[in-house]
ZAFI-982592 format. One record per residue (C-alpha): residue in one letter; residue number from 0; x, y, z. Coordinates in steps of 0.25 Angstrom, whole numbers, padded with zeros to 4 digits. Last residue first. Layout:
<rest a; nr NUM; X X; Y Y; Z Z> $
...
# end
This chain:
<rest x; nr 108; X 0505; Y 0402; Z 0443> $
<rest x; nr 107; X 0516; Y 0393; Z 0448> $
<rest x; nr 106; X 0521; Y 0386; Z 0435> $
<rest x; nr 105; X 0534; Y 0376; Z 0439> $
<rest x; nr 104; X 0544; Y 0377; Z 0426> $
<rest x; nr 103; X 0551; Y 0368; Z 0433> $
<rest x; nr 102; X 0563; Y 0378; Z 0432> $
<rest x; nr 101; X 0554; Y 0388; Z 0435> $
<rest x; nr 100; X 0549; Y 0383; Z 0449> $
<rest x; nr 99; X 0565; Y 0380; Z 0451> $
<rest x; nr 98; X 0566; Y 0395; Z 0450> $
<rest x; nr 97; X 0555; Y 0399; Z 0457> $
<rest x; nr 96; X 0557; Y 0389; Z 0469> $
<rest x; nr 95; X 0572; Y 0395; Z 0471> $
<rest x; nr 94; X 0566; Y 0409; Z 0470> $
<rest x; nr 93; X 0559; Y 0404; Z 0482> $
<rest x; nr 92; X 0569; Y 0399; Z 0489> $
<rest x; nr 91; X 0576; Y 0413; Z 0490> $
<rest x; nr 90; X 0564; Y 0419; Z 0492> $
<rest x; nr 89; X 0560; Y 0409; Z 0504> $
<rest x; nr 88; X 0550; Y 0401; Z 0501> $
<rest x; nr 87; X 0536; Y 0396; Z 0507> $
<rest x; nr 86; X 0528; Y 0399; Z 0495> $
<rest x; nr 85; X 0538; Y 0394; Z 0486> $
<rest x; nr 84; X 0536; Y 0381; Z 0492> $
<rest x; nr 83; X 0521; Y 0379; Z 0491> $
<rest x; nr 82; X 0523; Y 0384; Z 0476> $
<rest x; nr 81; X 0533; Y 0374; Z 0473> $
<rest x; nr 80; X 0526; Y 0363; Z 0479> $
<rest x; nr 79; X 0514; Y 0365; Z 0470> $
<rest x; nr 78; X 0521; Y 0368; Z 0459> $
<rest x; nr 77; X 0527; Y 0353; Z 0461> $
<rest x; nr 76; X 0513; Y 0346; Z 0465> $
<rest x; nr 75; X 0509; Y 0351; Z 0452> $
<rest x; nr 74; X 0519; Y 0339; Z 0447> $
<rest x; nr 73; X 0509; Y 0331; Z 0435> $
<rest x; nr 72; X 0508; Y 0346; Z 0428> $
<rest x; nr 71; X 0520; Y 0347; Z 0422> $
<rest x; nr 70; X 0519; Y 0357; Z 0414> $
<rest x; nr 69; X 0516; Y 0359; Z 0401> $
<rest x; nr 68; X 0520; Y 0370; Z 0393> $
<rest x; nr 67; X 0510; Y 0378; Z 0382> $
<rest x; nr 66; X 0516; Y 0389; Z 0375> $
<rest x; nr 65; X 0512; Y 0387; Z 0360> $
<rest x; nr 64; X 0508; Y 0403; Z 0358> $
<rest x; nr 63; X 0510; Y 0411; Z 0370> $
<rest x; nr 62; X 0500; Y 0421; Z 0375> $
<rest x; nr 61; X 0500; Y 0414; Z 0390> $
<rest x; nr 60; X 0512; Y 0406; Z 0393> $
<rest x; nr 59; X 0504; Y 0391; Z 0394> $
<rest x; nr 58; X 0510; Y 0380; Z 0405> $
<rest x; nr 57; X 0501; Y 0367; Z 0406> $
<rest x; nr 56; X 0499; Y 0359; Z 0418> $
<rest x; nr 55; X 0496; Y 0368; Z 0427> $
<rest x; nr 54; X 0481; Y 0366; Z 0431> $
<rest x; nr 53; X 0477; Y 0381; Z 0424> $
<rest x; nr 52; X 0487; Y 0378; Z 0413> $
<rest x; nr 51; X 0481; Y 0365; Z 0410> $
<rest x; nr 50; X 0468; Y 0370; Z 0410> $
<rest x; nr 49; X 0472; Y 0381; Z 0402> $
<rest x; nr 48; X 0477; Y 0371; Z 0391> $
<rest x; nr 47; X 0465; Y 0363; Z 0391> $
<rest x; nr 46; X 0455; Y 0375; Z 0389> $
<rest x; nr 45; X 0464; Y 0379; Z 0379> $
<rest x; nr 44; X 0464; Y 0366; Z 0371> $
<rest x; nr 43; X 0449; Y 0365; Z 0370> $
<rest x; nr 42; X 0450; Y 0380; Z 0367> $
<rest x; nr 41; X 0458; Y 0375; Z 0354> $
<rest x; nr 40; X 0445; Y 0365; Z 0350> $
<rest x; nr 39; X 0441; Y 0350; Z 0352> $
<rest x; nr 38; X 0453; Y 0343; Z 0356> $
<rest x; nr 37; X 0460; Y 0333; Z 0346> $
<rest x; nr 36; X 0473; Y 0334; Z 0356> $
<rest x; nr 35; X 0482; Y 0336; Z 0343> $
<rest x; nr 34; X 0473; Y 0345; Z 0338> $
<rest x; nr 33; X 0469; Y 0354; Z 0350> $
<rest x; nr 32; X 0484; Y 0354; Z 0356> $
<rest x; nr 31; X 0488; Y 0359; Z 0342> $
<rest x; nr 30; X 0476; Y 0369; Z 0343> $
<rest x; nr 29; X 0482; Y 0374; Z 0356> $
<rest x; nr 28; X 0495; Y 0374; Z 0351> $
<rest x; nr 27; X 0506; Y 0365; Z 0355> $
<rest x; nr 26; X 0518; Y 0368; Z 0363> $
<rest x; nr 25; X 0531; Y 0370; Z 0358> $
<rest x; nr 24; X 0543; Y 0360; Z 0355> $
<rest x; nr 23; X 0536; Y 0353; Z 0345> $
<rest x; nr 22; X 0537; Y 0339; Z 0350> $
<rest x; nr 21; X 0538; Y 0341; Z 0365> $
<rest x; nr 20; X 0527; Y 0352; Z 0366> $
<rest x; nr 19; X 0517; Y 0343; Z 0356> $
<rest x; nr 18; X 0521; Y 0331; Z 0368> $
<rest x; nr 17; X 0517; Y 0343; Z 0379> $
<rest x; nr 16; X 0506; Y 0347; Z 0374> $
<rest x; nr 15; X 0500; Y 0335; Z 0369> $
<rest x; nr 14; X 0501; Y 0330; Z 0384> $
<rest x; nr 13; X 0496; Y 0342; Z 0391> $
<rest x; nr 12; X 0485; Y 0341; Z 0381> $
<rest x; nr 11; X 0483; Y 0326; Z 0385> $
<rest x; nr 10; X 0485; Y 0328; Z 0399> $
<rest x; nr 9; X 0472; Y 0340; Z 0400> $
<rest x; nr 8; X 0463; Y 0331; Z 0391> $
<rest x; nr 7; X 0465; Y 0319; Z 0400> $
<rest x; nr 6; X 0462; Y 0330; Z 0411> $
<rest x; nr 5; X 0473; Y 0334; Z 0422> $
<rest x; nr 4; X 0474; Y 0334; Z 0438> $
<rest x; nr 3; X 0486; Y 0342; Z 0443> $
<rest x; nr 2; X 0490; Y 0337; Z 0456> $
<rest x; nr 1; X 0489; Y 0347; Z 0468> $
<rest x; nr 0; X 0497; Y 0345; Z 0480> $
# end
């Protein structure tokens, strides 16, 4: 099973993100994140947040201002498993994998 390995940089966004998140009830900016990580510059930011997305850590819906979700990143070895048994499923057990994949808000792509 894959464990998702993350930069100091990488946990600290993650962190702000979630604690901004929690006290706002939206997700920071990029520029917020910039600011209140002291980062260099907005792309800085961006280049984090991909990589976060790309590892799956972080959810973003595309086009979507302040739409940033983490995920939690620490159980990959959960997707992991759901994928594995969604593969071998029957229809009917399948749709029950779907809908508890969407109640953990499990990411497959």
């Amino acid at each position: 099973m894959n464990v998702v390995k993350l930069t100091k940089k990488q946990l600290a966004v993650l962190d702000f993100i979630r604690d901004f998140t929690e006290e706002n009830g939206h997700s920071p900016s990029y520029r917020e994140v910039m600011e209140g990580l002291g980062l260099s510059s907005v792309s800085a930011v961006a280049e984090h947040i991909d990589n976060l997305v790309s590892k799956g850590a972080l959810l973003k819906t595309p086009g979507e201002a302040r739409s940033l979700e983490v995920l939690d990143y620490k159980h990959t070895e959960t997707v992991n498993l759901f994928k594995v048994r969604m593969k071998e499923a029957s229809e009917e057990d399948r749709a029950i994998l779907e809908k508890a994949a969407e109640i953990l808000g499990l990411d497959f792509d």
